[in-house]
Every structure is written in structure tokens, then in C-alpha cells.
C-alpha positions in Angstrom: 260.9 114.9 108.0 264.3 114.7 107.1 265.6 118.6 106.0 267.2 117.3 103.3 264.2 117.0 101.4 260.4 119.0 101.6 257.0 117.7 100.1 255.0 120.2 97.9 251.8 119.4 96.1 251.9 119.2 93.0 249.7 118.7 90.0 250.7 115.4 87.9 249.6 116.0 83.8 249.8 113.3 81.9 249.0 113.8 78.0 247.1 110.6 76.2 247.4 110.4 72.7 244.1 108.3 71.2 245.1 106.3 68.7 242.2 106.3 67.0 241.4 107.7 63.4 240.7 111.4 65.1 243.9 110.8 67.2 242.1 113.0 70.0 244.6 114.0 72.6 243.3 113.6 76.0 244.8 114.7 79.6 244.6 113.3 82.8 245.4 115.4 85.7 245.4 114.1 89.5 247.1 115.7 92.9 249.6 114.2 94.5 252.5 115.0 96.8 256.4 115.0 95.7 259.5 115.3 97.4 261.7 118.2 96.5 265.5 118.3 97.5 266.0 120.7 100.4 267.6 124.2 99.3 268.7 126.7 102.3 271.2 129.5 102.5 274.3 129.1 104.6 276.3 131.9 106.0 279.7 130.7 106.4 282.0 132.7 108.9 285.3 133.0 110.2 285.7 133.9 113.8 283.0 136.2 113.9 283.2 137.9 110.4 280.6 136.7 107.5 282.7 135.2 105.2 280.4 134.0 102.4 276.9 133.1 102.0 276.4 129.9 99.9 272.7 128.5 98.4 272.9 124.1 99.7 271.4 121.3 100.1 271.3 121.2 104.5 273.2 118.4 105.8 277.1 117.8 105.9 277.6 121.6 106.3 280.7 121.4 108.7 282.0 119.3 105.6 280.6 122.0 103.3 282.3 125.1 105.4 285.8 122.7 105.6 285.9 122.3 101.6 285.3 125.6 100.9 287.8 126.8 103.2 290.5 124.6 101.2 289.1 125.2 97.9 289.8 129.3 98.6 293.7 128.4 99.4 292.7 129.6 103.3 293.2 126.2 104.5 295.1 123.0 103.6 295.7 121.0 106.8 293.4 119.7 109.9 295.8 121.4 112.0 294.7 125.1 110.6 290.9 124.6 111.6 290.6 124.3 115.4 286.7 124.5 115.6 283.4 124.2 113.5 280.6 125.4 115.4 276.8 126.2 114.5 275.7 129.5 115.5 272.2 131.1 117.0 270.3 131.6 113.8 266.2 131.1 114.1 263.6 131.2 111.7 260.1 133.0 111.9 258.5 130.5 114.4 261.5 130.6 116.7 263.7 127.8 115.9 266.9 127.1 115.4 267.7 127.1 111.9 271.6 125.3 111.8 272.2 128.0 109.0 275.4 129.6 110.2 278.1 128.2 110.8 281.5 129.2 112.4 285.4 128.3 111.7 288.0 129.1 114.0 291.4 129.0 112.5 294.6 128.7 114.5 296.0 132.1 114.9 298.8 132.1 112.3 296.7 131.3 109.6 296.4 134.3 107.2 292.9 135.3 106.8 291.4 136.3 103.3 289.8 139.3 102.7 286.2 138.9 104.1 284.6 141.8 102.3 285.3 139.9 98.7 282.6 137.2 99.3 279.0 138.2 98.9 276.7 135.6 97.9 277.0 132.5 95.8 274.2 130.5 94.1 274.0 127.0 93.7 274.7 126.9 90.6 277.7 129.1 91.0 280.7 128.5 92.9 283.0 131.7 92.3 280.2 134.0 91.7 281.1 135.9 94.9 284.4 136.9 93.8 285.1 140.9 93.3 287.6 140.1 90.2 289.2 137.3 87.7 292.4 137.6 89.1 290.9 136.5 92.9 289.3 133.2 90.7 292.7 131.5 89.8 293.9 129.5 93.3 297.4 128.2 93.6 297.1 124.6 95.2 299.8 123.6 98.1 300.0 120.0 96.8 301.6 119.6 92.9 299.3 116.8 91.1 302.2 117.4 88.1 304.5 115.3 90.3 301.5 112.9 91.0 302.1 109.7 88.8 299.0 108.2 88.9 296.9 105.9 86.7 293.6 104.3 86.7 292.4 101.4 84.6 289.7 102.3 82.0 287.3 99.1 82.6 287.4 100.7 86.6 286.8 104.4 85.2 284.2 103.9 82.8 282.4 102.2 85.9 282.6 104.8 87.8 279.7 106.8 87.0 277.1 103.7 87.2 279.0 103.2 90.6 277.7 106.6 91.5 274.5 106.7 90.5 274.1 103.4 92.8 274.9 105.3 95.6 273.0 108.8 95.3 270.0 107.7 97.7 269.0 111.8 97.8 269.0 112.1 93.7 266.6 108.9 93.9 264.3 110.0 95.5 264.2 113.8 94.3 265.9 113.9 90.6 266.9 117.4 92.2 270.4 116.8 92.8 273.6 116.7 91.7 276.6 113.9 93.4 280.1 114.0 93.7 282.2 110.7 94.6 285.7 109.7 95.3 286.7 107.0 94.7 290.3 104.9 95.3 292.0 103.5 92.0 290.2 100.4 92.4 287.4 101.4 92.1 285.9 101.5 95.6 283.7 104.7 96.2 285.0 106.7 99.5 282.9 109.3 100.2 279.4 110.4 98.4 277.8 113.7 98.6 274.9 115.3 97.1 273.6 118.8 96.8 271.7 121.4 94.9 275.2 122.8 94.0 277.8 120.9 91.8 280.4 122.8 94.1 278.8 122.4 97.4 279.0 118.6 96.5 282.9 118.5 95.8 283.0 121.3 98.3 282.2 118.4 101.2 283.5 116.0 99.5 287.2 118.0 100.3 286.1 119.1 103.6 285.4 115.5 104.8 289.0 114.8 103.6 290.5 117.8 105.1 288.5 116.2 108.3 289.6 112.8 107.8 293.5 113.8 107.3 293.6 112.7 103.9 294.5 115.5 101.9 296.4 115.3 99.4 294.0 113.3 97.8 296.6 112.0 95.2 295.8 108.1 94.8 291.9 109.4 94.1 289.6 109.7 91.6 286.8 112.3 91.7 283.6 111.4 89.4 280.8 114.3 89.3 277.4 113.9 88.1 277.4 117.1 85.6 279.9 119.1 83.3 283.4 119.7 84.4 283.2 123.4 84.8 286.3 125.4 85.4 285.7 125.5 89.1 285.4 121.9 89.6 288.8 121.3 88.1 290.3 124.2 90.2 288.7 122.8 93.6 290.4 119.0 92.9 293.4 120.5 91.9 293.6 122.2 95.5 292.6 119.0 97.1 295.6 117.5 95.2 293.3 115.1 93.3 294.8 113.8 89.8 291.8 112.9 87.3 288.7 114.4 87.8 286.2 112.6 85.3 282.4 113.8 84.3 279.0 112.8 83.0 279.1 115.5 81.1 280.9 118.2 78.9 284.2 119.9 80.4 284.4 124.0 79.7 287.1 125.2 77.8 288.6 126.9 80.6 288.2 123.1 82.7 290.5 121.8 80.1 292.9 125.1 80.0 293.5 124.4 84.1 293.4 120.6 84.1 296.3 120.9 81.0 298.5 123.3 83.2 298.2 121.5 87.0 298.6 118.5 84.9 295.1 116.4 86.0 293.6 114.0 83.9 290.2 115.5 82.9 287.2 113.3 81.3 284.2 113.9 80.2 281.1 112.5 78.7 281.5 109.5 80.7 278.7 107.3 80.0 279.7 103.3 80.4 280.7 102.3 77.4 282.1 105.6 76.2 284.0 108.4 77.5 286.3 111.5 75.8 289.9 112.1 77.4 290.6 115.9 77.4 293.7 116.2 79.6 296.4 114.3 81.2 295.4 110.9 78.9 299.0 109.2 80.4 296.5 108.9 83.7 294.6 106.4 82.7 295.1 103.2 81.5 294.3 102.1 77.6 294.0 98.5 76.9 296.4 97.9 74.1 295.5 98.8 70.4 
């Protein structure tokens, strides 16, 4: 069985309204097995030093461990990551768990302070951080300088596009998906995870990994809200527009006004609410 998912059995209730004149309500009950999407901790660390322990979805972790080095401002080019490695980790009946993984850096790479990061949830990207000021990155690539546009018809697709393509959400509902996509349209990379973060999280890392960052001719289309973090990790990736399924934070749409990225939210096919950076995508006329 794939670790990405784990069966559990489960009790399906069903309530039957009768429509006769008592309009008895009736319940059916039978056993059956679902499919639940994976969640497993990951200690992430650098050289030998724990550097965070993060709540995910197994699979794509040297993506996962990549991303989250670049969304913290420790890393911004291939070149600064020599090695991902899984370490010796086992679980109660002795086996390997592929639960820790390792980053070597190159040596002149300034290292953050490891003490800071505790233990994030995966619903929570930044909740390890000791204080606000440590929250607030500074990205290496400038998406203000970025002029870059996408056509509505291809944006307002985008979310459809996704859902097409989130095999793991169809056969859980557990999940939430992050995609990039090129300004046609054309989806790049997928990933999906327990964690909103942990899916833009690989989604960076597998550019980092590909030597594509900057991402600056990309669009990033999440599956939830826009929170404040999501915005902050695309704007270290260098992406311009980040666009959502659902509502942006207030604080998403403080950041995304001062990096100068488009933000949208409530995209939903044949709607969708431009909060920031509005000269990034294109209106039909009138």
C-alpha cells in the first residue's frame, strides 16, 4: 500500500427521510473500508542539527525539505544545497521509517538559528517561529520588477485545471494541492499534502531542484485561502500572482501589496476577486 494513503474502517450512516405522512426518519448503517491521506511527522535537519519538525503528507519530502529551506531565506540557488539524504529513523517493528531527512549546505552558506524551530502543524506553516519579527522574510528575487501578465479566460481556468490533476485529493478528500502553472496555462508541477504549506513548500523545492527559481513567468493556484504565509513563500520563490479557491487574509493582501504580486482569491470559474497587483492580469476590454 502506497504511504501516501492508509485504510481505516469506518462506519457509513446514511439518514433516510420517509416521505410518508409520519415522515419517519430511518438510518442505515453498514462497514466499510476508506482511504485516509497519509499524515507523518518529518524532522528536517541541517548537517546534523534538528532543524524543524514539520506534520506531511509522505512522499516528495527531499522536495518538501528544499522548499522549506528557500521559503526560510536559508537557501536560494541549487548550488547552496550539495546533498539531501534520508537518515536511520525506525519505527516500533524495526523499519525504516524515511522520516528524517538531511541537508548539507555548501560551507559558506550562513546557517539560521536552529534552536528557533520547534514544531509545526499541518495546518501551520510559521508556527515554529520564537517571534513576529523572525516571520517577515526578505526574498532575493524582486517580483516589483517582474512585468508579468496572465490572461483572465487562462486564470479563471486554472483552478478546474487543478482539481483535474489532484489524483491523491480524489481518492481521499483529505488534501489540499498546489500547482504551477506557465502563463499559458499549462500546469508544471502538482503537489498535494495535509499541509497548504508543505504543498507550495515542494512545489518551490522541486524548482529550486529543477534550476528554475526565480519563478517569474509562473502562476501559483492553491486549493484553499491565501493565508499570509502562502503569499510570503511565492514571493521568495520570485512568483508574481499567486491566485486561490478561497479567501486571502488581511495580512496576504498587506504582503502581496508591498512585494508587488498579484493576489486572487475566490477563484471559482466563472468568478474570481482581484485583491493585489490587478495590472497582472489581463481584463477583457469593458
Amino acid at each position: 500500500m502506497s504511504r501516501l494513503t492508509k485504510r481505516a474502517r469506518i462506519h457509513k450512516v446514511r439518514l433516510n427521510s420517509d416521505e410518508s405522512a409520519e415522515q419517519q426518519l430511518t438510518v442505515t448503517t453498514v462497514q466499510r473500508e476508506d482511504q485516509l491521506a497519509a499524515e507523518e511527522p518529518l524532522e528536517m535537519r541541517i548537517g546534523d542539527d534538528p532543524f524543524s519538525v514539520t506534520m506531511r503528507t509522505p512522499g516528495d519530502d527531499f522536495d518538501l525539505v528544499a522548499g522549506f529551506l528557500v521559503s526560510e531565506g536559508v537557501i536560494a540557488d541549487p548550488a547552496e544545497l550539495i546533498s539531501l539524504r534520508f537518515c536511520a529513523g525506525e519505527d516500533e517493528n524495526g523499519q525504516q521509517t524515511f522520516n528524517v531527512v538531511q541537508a548539507q549546505l555548501r560551507p559558506d552558506v550562513r546557517v539560521p538559528d536552529l534552536h528557533r524551530h520547534v514544531y509545526t502543524t499541518s495546518s501551520c506553516g510559521i508556527c515554529g517561529t520564537a517571534s513576529i519579527e523572525a516571520v517577515r522574510k526578505d526574498s532575493r528575487f524582486a517580483t516589483l520588477e517582474q512585468s508579468v501578465s496572465i490572461p483572465l479566460p487562462i486564470l479563471a481556468d486554472l483552478p478546474e485545471r487543478l482539481k483535474r490533476a489532484q489524483r491523491l485529493f480524489a481518492k481521499t478528500g483529505g488534501v489540499h494541492a498546489a500547482g504551477l502553472f506557465d502563463l499559458d496555462g499549462e500546469l508544471l508541477c502538482l503537489r498535494e499534502d495535509v499541509g497548504r504549506h508543505n504543498a507550495v513548500d515542494k512545489v518551490i523545492g522541486w524548482a529550486l531542484r529543477q534550476g528554475s527559481l526565480p519563478l517569474t513567468s509562473t502562476v501559483l493556484q492553491v486549493s484553499g485561502r491565501a493565508s499570509f504565509e502562502l503569499v510570503q513563500k511565492a514571493a521568495m520563490a520570485g512568483i508574481p500572482l499567486l491566485a486561490a479557491v478561497s479567501a486571502p487574509s488581511s495580512l496576504a493582501v498587506q504582503l502581496a501589496e508591498e512585494v508587488g504580486m498579484g493576489l486572487v482569491g475566490f477563484s471559482r470559474g466563472n468568478s474570481l476577486n482581484i485583491y493585489a497587483g490587478a495590472e497582472r492580469i489581463e481584463l477583457a476590454e469593458g
